[in-house]
Each structure stands twice: as structure tokens, then as C-alpha cells.
GUBA-810184 format. One record per residue: residue number from 1; x, y, z of N, C-alpha, C in turn; residue in one letter. Coordinates in Angstrom, 2 decimals. Layout:
N
SITE|semar|n.east|n.north|n.up|ca.east|ca.north|ca.up|c.east|c.north|c.up|tormi
SITE|NUM|X|Y|Z|X|Y|Z|X|Y|Z|A
...
This chain:
221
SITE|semar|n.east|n.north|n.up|ca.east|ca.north|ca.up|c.east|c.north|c.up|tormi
SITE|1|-4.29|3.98|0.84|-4.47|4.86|-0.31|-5.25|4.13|-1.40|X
SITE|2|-5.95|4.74|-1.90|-7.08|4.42|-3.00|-6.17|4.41|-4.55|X
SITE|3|-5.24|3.83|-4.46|-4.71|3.61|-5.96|-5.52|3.82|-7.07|X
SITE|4|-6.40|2.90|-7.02|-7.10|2.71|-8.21|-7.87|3.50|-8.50|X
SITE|5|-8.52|4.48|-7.37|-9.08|5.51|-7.98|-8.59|6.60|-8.69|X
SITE|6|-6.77|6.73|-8.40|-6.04|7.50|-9.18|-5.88|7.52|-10.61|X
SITE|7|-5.53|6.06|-10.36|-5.09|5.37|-11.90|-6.63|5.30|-12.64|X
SITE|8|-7.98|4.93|-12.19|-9.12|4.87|-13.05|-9.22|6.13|-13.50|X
SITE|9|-9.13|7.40|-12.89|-9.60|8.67|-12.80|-8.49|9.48|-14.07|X
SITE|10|-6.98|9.06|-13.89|-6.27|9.15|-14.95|-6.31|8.59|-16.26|X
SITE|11|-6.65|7.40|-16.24|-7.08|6.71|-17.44|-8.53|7.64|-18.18|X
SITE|12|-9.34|8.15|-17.62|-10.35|8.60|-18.35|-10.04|10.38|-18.29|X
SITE|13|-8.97|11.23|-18.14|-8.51|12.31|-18.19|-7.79|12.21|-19.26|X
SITE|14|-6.98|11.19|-19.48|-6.39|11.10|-21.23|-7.37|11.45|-22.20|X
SITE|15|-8.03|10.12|-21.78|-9.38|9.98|-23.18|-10.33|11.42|-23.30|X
SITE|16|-10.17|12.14|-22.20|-11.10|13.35|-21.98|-10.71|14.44|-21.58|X
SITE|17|-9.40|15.09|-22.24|-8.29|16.19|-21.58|-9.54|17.07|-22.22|X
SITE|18|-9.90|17.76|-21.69|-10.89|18.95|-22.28|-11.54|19.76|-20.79|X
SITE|19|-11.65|21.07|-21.08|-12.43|21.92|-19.56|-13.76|21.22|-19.36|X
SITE|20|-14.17|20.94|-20.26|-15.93|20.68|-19.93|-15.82|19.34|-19.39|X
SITE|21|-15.10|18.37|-19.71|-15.32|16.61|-18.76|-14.79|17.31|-17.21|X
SITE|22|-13.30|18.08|-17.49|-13.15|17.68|-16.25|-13.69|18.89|-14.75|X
SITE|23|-14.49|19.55|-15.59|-15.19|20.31|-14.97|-16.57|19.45|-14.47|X
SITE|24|-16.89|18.53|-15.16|-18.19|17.46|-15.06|-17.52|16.48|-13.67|X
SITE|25|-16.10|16.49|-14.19|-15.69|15.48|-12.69|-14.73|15.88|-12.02|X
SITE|26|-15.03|17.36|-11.67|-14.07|17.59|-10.76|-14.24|17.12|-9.21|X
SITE|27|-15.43|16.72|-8.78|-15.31|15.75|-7.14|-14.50|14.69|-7.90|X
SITE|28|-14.29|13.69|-9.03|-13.50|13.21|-9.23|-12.32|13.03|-8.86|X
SITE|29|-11.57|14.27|-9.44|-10.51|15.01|-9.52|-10.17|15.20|-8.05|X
SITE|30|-10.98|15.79|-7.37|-10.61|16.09|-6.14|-10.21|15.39|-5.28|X
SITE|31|-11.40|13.75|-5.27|-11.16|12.63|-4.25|-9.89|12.16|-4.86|X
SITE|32|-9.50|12.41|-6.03|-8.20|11.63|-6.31|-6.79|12.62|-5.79|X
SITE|33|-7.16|13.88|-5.94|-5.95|14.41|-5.45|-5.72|14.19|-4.18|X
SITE|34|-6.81|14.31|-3.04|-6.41|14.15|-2.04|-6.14|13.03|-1.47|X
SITE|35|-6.50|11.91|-2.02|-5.58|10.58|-1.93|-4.40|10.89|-2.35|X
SITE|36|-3.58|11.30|-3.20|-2.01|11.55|-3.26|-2.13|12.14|-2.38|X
SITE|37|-2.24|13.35|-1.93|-1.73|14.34|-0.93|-1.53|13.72|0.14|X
SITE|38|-2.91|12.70|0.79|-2.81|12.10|1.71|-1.29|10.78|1.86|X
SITE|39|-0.69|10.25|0.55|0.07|9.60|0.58|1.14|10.51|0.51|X
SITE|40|1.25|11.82|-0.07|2.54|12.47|0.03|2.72|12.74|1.61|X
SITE|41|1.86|13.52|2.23|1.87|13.53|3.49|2.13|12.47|4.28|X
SITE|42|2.20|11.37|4.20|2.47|10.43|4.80|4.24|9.68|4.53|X
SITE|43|4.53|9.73|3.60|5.63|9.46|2.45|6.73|10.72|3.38|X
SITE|44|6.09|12.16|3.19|7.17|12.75|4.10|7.77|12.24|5.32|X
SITE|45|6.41|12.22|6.20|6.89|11.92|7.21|7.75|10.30|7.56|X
SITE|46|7.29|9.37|6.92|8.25|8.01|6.92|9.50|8.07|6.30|X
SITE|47|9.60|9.08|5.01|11.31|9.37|4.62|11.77|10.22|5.19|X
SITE|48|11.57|10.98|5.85|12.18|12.21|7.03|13.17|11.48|7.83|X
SITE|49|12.36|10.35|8.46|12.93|9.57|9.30|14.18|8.61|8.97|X
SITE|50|13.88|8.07|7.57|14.66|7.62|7.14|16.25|8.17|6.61|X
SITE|51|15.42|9.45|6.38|16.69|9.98|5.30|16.35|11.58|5.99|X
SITE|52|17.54|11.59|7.26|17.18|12.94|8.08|17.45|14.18|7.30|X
SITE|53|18.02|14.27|6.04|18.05|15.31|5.36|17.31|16.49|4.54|X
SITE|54|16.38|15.25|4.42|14.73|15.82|3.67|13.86|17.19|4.73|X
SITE|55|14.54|16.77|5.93|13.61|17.68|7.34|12.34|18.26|7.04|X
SITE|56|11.98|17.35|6.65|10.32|17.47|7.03|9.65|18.31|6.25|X
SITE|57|9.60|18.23|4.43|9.37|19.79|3.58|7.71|19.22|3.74|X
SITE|58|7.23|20.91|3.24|5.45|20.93|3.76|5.03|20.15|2.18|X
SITE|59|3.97|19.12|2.84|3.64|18.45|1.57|3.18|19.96|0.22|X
SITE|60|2.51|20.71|0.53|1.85|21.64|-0.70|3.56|22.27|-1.19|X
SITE|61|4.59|22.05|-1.05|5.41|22.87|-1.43|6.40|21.20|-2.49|X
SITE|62|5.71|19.93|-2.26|5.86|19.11|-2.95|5.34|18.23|-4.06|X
SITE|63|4.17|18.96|-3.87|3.02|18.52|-5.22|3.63|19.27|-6.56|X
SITE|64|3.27|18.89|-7.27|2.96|19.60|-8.82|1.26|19.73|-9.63|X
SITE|65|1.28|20.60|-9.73|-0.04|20.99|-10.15|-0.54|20.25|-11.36|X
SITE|66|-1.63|19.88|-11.32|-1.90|19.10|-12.86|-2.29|19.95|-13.83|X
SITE|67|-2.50|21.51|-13.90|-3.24|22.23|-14.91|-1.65|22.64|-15.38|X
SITE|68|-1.66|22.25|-17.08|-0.38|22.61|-17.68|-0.43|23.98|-18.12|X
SITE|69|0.75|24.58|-18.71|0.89|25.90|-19.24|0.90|25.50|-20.61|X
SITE|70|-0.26|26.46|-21.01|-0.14|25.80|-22.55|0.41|27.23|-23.45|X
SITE|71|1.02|27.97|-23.27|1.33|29.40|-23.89|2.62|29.20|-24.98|X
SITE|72|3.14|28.50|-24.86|4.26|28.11|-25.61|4.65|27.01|-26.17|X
SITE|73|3.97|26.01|-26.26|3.71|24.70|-26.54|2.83|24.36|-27.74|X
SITE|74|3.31|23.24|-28.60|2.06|22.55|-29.66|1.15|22.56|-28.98|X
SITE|75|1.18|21.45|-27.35|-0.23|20.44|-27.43|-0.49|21.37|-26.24|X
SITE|76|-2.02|22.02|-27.00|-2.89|22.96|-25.99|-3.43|22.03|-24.69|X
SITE|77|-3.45|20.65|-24.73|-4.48|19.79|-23.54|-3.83|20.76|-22.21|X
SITE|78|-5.10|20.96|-21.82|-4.95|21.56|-20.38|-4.68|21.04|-19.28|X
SITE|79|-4.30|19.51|-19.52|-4.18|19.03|-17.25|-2.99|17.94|-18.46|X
SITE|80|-2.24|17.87|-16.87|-1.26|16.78|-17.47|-2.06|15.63|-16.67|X
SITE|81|-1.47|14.44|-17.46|-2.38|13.06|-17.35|-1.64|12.18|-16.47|X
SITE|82|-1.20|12.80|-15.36|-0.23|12.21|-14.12|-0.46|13.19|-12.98|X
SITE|83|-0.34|12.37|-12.02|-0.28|13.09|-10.34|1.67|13.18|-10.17|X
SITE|84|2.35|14.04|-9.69|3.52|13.96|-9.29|3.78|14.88|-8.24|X
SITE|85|4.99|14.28|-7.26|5.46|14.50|-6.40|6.56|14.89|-5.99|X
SITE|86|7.79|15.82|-5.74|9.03|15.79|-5.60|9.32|15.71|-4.44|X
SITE|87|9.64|14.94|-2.78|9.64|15.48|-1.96|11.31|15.70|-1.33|X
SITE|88|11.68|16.33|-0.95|12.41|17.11|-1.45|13.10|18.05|-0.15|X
SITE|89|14.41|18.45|0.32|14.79|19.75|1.32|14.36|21.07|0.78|X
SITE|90|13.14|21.65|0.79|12.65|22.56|0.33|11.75|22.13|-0.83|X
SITE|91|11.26|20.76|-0.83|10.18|20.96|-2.11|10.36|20.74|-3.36|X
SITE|92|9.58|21.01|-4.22|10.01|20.27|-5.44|10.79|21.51|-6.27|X
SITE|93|11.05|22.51|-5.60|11.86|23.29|-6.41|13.02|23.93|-5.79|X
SITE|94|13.76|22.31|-5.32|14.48|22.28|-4.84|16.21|21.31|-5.26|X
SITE|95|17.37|22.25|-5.51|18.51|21.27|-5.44|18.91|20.03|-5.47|X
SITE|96|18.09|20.08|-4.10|19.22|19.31|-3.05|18.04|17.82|-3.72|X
SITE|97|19.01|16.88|-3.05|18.36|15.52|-3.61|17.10|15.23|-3.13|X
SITE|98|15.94|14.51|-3.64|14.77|14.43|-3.97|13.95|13.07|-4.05|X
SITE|99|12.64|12.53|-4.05|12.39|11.32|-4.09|11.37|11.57|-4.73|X
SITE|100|11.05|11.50|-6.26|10.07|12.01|-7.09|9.10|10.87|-7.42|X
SITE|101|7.36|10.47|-6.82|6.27|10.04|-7.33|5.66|10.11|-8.36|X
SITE|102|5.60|9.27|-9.55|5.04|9.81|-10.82|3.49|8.76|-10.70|X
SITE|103|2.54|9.25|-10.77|1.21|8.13|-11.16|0.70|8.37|-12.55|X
SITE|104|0.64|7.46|-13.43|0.22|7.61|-14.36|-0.11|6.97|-15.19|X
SITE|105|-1.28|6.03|-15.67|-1.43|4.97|-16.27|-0.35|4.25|-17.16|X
SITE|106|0.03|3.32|-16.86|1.35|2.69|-17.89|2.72|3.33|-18.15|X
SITE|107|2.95|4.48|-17.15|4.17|5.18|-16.43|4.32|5.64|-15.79|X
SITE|108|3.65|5.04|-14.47|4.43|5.14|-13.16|5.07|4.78|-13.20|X
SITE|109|6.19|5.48|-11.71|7.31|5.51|-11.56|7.87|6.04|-10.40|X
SITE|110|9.53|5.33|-9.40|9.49|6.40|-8.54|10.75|7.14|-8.97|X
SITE|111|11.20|7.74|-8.72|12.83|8.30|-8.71|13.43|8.88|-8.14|X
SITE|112|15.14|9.15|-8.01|16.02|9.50|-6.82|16.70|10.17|-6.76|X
SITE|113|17.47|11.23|-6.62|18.60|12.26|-7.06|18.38|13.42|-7.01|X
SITE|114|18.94|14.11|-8.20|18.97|15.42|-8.64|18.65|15.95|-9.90|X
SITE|115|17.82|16.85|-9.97|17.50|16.95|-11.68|17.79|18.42|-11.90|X
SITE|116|18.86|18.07|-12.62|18.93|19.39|-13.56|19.39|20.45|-12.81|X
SITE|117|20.54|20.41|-11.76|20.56|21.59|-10.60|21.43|22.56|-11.09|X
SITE|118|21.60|23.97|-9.98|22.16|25.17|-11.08|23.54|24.59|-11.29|X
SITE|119|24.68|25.25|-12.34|25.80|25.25|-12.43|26.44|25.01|-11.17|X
SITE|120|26.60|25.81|-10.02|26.71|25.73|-8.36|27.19|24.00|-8.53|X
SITE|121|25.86|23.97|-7.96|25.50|22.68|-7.83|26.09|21.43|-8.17|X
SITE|122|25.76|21.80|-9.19|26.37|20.51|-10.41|27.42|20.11|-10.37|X
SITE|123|28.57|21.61|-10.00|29.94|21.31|-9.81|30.26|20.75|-8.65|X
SITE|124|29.22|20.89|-7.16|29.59|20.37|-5.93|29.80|18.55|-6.42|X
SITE|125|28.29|18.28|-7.31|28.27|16.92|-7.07|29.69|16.39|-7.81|X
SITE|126|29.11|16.99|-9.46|30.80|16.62|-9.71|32.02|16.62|-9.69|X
SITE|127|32.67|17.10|-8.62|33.46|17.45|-7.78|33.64|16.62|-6.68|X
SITE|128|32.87|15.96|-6.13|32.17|14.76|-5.06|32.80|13.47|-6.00|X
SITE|129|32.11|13.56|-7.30|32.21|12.17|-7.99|33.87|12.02|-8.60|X
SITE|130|34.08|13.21|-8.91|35.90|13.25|-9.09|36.80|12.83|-7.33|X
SITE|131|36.22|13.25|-6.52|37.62|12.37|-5.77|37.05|11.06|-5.41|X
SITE|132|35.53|10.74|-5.13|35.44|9.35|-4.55|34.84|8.68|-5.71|X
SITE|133|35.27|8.36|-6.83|34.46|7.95|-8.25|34.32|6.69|-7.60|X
SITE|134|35.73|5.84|-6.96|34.92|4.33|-6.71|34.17|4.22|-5.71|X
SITE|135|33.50|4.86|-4.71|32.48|4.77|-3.65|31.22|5.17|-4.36|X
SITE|136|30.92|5.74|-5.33|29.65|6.14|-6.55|29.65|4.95|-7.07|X
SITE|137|30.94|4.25|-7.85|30.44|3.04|-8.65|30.61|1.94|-7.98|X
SITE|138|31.17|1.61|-6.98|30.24|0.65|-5.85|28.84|0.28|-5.72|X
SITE|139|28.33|1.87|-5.40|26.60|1.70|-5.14|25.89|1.32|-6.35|X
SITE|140|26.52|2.11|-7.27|26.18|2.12|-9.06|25.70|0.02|-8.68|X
SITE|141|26.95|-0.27|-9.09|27.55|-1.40|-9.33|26.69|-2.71|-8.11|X
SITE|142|25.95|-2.29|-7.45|25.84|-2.96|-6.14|24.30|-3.91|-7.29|X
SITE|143|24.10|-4.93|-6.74|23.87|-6.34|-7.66|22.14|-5.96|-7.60|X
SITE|144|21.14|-5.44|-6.32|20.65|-5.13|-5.81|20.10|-3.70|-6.17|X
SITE|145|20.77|-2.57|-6.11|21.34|-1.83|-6.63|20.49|-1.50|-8.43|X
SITE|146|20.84|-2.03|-8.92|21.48|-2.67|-10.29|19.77|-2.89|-10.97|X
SITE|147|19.81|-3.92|-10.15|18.53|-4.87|-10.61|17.04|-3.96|-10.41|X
SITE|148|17.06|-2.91|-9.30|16.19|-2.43|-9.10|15.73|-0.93|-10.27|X
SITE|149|17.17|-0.50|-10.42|17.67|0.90|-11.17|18.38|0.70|-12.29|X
SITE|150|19.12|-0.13|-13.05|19.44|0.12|-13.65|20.86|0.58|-13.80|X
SITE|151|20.68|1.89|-14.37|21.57|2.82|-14.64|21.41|4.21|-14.25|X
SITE|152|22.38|4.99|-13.86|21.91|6.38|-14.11|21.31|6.87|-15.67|X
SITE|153|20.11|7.67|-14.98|19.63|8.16|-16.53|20.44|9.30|-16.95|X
SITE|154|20.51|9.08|-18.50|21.12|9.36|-19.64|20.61|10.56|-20.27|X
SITE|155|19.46|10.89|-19.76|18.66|11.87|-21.02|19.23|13.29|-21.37|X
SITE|156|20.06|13.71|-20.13|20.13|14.60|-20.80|22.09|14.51|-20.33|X
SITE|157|22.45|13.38|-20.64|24.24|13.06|-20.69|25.01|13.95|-21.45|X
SITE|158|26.35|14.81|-21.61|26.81|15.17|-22.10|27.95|14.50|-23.38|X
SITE|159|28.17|14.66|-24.60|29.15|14.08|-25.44|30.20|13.49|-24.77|X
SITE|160|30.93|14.80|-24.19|32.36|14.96|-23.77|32.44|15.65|-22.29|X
SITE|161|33.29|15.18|-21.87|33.64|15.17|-20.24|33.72|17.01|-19.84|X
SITE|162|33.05|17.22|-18.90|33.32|19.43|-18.34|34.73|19.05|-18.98|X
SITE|163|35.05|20.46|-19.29|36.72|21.19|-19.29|36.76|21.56|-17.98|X
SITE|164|36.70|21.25|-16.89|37.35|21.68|-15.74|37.45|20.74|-14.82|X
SITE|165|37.56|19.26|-15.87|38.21|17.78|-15.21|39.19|17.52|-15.86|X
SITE|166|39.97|16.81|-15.80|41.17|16.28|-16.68|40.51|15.15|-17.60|X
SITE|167|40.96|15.40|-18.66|39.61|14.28|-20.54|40.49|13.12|-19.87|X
SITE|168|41.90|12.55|-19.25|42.11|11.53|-18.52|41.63|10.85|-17.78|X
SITE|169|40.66|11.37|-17.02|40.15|11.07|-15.87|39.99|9.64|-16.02|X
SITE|170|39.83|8.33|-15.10|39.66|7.26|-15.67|37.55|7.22|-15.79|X
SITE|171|37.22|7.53|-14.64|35.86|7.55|-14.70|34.97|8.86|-14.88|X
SITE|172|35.50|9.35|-16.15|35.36|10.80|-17.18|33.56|10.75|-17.23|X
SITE|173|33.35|9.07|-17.71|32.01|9.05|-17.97|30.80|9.58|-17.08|X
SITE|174|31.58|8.90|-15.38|30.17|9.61|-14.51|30.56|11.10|-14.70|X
SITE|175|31.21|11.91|-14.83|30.98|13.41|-14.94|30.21|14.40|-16.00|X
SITE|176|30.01|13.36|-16.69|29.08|14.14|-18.22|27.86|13.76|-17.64|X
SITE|177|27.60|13.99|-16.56|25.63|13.35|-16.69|25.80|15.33|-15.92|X
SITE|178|24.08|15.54|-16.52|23.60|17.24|-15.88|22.60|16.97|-14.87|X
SITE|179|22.57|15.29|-14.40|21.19|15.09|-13.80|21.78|13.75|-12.87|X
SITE|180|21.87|13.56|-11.93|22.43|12.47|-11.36|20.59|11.81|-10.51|X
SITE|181|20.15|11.16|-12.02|18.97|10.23|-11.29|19.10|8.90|-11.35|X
SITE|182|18.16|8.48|-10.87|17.89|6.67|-10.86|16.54|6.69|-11.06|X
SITE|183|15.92|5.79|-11.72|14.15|5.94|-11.87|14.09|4.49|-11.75|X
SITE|184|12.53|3.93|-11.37|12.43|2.57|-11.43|10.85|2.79|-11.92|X
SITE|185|10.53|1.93|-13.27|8.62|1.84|-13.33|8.29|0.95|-12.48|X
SITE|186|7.14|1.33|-12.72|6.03|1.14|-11.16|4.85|0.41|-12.38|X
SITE|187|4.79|-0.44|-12.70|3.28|-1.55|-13.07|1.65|-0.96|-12.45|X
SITE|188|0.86|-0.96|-13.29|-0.22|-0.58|-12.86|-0.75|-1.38|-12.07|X
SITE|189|-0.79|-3.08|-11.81|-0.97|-4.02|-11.51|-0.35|-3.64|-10.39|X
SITE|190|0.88|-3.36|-10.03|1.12|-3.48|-8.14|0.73|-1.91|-8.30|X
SITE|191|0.43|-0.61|-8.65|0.09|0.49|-8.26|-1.31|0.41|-7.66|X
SITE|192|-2.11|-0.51|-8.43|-3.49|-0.42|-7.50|-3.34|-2.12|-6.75|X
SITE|193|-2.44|-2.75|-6.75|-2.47|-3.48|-5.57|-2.21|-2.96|-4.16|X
SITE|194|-2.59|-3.86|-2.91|-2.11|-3.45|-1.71|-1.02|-3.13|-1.28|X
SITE|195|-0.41|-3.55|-1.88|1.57|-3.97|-1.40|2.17|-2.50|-1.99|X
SITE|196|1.46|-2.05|-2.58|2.32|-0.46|-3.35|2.90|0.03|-2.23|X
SITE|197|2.65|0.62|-1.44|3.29|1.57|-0.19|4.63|0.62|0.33|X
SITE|198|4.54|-0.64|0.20|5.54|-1.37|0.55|6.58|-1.90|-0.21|X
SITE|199|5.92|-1.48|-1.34|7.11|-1.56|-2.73|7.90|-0.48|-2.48|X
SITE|200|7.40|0.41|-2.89|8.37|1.91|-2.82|9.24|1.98|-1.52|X
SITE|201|8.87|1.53|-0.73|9.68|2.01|0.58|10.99|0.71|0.61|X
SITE|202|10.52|0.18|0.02|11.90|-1.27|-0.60|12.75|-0.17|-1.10|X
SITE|203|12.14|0.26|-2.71|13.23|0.80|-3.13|13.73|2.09|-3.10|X
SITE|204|12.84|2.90|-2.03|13.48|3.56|-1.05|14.55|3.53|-0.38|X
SITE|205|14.19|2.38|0.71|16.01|1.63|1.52|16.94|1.59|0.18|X
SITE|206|16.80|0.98|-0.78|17.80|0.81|-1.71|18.28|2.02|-2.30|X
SITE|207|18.05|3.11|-2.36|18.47|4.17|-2.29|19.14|5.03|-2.00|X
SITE|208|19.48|4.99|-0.52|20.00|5.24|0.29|21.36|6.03|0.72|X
SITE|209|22.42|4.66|0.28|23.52|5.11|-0.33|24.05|6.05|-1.26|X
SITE|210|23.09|5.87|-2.56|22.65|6.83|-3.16|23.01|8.58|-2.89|X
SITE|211|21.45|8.61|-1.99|21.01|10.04|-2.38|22.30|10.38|-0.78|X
SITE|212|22.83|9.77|-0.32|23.92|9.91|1.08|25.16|10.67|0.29|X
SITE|213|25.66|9.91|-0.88|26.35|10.20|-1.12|26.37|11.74|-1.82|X
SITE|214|25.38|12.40|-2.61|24.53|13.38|-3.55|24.16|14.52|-2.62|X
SITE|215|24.02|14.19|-1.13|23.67|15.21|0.33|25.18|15.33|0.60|X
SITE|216|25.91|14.78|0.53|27.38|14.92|1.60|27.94|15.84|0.16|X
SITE|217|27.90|15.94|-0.98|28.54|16.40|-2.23|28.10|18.02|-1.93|X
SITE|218|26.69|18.34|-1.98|26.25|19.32|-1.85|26.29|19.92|-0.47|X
SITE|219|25.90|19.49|0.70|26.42|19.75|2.29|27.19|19.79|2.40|X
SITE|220|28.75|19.95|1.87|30.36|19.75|2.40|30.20|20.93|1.15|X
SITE|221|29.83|21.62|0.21|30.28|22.33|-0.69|30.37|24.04|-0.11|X
């Protein structure tokens, strides 16, 4: 995959969000999309295998489009200034857990989980995380784990624990998250190095446990 032509091609779509540049470079545009596509397509098929749950979603039902909706929004710029990916059991507009590609000059990124799923949902996982809380903070907790991710993200965490857990609970805290992700940045420096495809699929495996546990929550519901 041609990294760098992503990341060069993004770097000058910031400086030039307007119809008329990127109408001037849309073969640009193009050779760069289909280098992602070509890596999403490829990305399916090596996490399929890995993680038999994904079954094989059609790459076009895992892209995200770069032309934004500007109808309701301050900032009119018309293309967002990132390539992204959700791939996903059904795609990126999908539930069930997910392995999301972000390219984007000075925030790339990959990430793991669930974002934002319906009420349904939400209650399977947290419901999952109420009887086995210490097999979640194991993986949480795992050194490896840890070092690669972090933390679960926070952004959109709740104050106070659902009313339809006990405010006792000892591990109250994992149940206030509406989004059970993990994200890791991605350096522009290894995004257009060689080794990228072999980074991600590191912290891919490290994952694992993870998104196992987030499939069995929602599949047993």
C-alpha cells in the first residue's frame, strides 16, 4: 500500500478543502482512495480469519465517504481530511464490534469495539460486564494490553452508574461508558513506513480478547 500517497494527498486537502482544487486533483483523490480500498479489502480478508465473527463484510459497505454533509453544521469545508474504515459484521453501520482505520495526517489511528450502539445493545454488553466484570478487567489490566491502549475511551462516559445496576456494584465504573472502545495513534512516520500493515495486525492480535469478549455479550443476548 502506497501510504504516503494517502498521507501526501491528505496533507494538501486540508490546505485546499475547496470544489475547485479538488476537482483539479481528483486522479489524485482517486489513486489514493483506491489504495485504502485496496488495503481495506485486504484487512477484511486477514481479520475474517482471525476474528471469525466479522464473516467477511463487503469492503464498499465499510468505507466512509469523504464528501461531508454540510447542511447543519458551522464548518461548510466539503471533504473530510481523513480516509476511514469500519470493518465490521455488517459494515460500518453496524453494532456488533468493529476494527475502525482512521488516516489522517497527525491522527491516525486504529480502533476496537463498539461505538455508540442502540439501547438493545448497550444493555447486552452491559449486562456481559455486570456478571464477568473481572474477566473485562483482566484484559483491561493486561501489561501489554495497557501499553498499547491505554484505557477505555471516555468521551462520551456517563456521571453516574444506569439505574438498572445496583450504585453498589463494586465495578459501577465499567458500566457508565455508552461506547466500549480502545483506540491506539498511528505516527505518520510508521504510516508511510513499510512495517505499517505489520503494526496494525500486532495490535490487532492484542485485541482479541477484547472484541471476544464484546461478540459473546451481544451473541448470547
Amino acid at each position: 500500500m502506497d501510504t504516503k500517497l494517502i498521507i501526501d494527498f491528505l496533507t494538501q486537502l486540508k490546505l485546499n478543502n475547496n470544489r475547485e482544487w479538488f476537482q483539479d486533483n481528483k486522479k489524485w483523490y482517486d489513486a489514493s482512495k483506491k489504495e485504502v480500498e485496496n488495503f481495506v479489502s485486504e484487512m477484511i480478508t486477514t481479520l475474517s480469519a482471525i476474528d471469525p465473527a466479522l464473516q467477511t463484510p463487503a469492503m464498499k459497505d465499510c468505507m466512509f465517504r469523504i464528501f461531508r454533509d454540510v447542511r447543519f453544521g458551522a464548518d461548510k469545508s466539503p471533504y473530510k481530511t481523513n480516509f476511514g474504515a469500519f470493518i465490521a459484521h455488517g459494515g460500518r453501520k453496524s453494532s456488533f464490534p468493529g476494527y475502525y482505520f482512521h488516516f489522517e495526517p497527525g491522527e491516525s489511528m486504529l480502533a476496537g469495539g463498539v461505538y455508540q450502539p442502540q439501547p438493545d445493545t448497550l444493555k447486552l454488553i452491559r449486562d456481559e460486564v455486570y456478571f464477568h466484570s473481572a474477566e473485562l478487567m483482566s484484559i483491561l489490566e493486561k501489561p501489554s494490553f495497557k501499553d498499547k491502549f491505554g484505557q477505555l475511551g471516555d468521551f462520551d462516559k456517563m456521571k453516574k452508574g444506569p439505574k438498572d445496576f445496583p450504585a453498589d456494584f463494586p465495578d459501577i465504573d465499567l458500566l457508565k461508558y455508552r461506547s466500549y472502545i480502545v483506540s491506539q495513534a498511528i505516527p505518520d512516520d510508521l504510516v508511510v513506513s513499510g512495517n505499517y500493515q505489520e503494526q496494525v495486525l500486532e495490535i490487532v492480535h492484542e485485541l482479541q480478547p477484547f472484541m471476544a469478549f464484546l461478540n459473546r455479550a451481544i451473541n448470547n443476548g
